[in-house]
C-alpha positions as CSV (number, residue, x, y, z in Angstrom):
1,X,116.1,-102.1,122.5
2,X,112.2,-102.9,122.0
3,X,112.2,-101.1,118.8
4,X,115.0,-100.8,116.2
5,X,115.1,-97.1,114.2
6,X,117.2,-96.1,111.1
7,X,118.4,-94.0,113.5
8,X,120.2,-96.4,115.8
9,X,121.8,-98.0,112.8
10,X,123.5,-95.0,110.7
11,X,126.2,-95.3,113.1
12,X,127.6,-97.7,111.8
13,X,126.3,-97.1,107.8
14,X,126.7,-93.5,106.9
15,X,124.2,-93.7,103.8
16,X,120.4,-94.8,104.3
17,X,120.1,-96.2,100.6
18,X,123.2,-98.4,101.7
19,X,121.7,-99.8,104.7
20,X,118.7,-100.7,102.8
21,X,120.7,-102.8,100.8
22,X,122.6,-104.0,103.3
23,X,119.4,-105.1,106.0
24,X,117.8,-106.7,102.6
25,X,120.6,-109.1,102.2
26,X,121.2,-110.1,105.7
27,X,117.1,-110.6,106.0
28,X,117.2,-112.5,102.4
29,X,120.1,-114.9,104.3
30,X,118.8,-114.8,107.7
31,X,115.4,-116.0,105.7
32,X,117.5,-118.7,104.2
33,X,119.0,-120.2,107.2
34,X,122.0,-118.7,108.2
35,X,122.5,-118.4,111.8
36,X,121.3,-114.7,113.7
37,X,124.5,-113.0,115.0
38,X,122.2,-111.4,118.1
39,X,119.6,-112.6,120.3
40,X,115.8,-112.9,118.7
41,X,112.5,-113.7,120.6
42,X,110.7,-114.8,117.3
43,X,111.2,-111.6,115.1
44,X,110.8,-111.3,111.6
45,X,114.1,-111.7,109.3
46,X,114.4,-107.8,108.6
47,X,114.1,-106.7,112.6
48,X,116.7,-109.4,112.9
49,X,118.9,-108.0,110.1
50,X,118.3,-104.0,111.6
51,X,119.5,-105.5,114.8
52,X,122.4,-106.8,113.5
53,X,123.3,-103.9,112.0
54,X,122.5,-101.5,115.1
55,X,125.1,-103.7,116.8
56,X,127.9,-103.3,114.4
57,X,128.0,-106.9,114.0
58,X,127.0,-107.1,110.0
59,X,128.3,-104.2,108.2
60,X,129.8,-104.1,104.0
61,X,133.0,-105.8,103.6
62,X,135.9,-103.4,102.4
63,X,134.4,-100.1,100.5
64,X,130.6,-99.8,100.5
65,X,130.2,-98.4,96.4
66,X,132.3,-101.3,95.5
67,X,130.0,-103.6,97.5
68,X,126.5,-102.2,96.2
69,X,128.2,-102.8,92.5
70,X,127.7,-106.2,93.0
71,X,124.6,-108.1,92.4
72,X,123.5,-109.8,95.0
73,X,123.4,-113.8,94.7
74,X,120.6,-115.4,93.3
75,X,120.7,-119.0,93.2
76,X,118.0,-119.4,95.8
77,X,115.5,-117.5,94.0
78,X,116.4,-118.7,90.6
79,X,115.7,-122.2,92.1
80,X,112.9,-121.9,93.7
81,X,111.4,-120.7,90.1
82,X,112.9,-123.6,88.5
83,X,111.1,-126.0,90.9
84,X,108.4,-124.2,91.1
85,X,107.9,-124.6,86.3
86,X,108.9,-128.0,87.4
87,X,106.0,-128.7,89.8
88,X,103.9,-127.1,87.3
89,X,104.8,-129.5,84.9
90,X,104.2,-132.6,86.7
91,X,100.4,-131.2,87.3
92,X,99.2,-131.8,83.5
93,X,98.6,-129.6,81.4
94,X,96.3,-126.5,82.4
95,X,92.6,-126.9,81.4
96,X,92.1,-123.3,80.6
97,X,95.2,-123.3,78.8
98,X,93.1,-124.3,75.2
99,X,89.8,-122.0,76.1
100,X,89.1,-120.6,72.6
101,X,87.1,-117.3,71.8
102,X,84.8,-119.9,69.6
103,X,83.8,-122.3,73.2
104,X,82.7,-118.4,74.8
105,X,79.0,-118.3,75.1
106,X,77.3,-115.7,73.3
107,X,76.0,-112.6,76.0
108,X,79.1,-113.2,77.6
C-alpha cells in the first residue's frame, strides 16, 4: 500500500468527519510516543495513523457519537504552553515590552 486513500479506510469508519477525528488523535499520540501498531519506513505521524486505521487496527472504542463527545486530552499541549511562559520568563524581561509612542521618531 504505497499510498493510503480515505477510501481504503471507510471500511472500517462509516463517517469521513469521524475518521478525521479519529487519524488526528492517533497522529497527536503517535507524535507523542506511543508505539505504531503497523510497520513505518520513516512516515509522518498522520500516514502512520491512516495506516492504522486502513488496517482495522485503531478504530473508536464502543459508539462513535459518544466518543467524538469527548474532548480529547490535553495535558501535553497545555504543558508544553506552560513551559514554554516559563522559558519566557527566565529570558528577562522583553526590551520592546516598554517602547512608548513618545521614544518613536518623528517621520516615522
Amino acid at each position: 500500500m504505497a499510498r493510503i486513500t480515505v477510501e481504503d479506510c471507510v471500511e472500517f469508519v462509516d463517517n469521513r468527519f469521524a475518521l478525521c477525528i479519529l487519524a488526528t488523535r492517533r497522529a497527536r499520540q503517535l507524535a507523542s510516543g506511543a508505539t505504531p501498531l503497523v510497520q513505518t519506513q520513516r512516515n509522518k505521524s498522520a500516514v502512520v495513523a491512516l495506516r492504522e486505521v486502513a488496517t482495522g487496527k485503531v478504530r473508536f472504542e464502543g459508539d462513535v457519537r459518544a466518543a467524538l463527545s469527548k474532548p480529547p486530552p490535553t495535558r501535553g499541549v497545555l504543558e508544553a504552553a506552560v513551559s514554554a511562559t516559563e522559558v519566557d520568563r527566565a529570558k528577562g524581561p522583553d526590551p520592546f515590552h516598554r517602547w512608548e509612542r513618545k521614544d518613536t521618531p518623528r517621520g516615522v
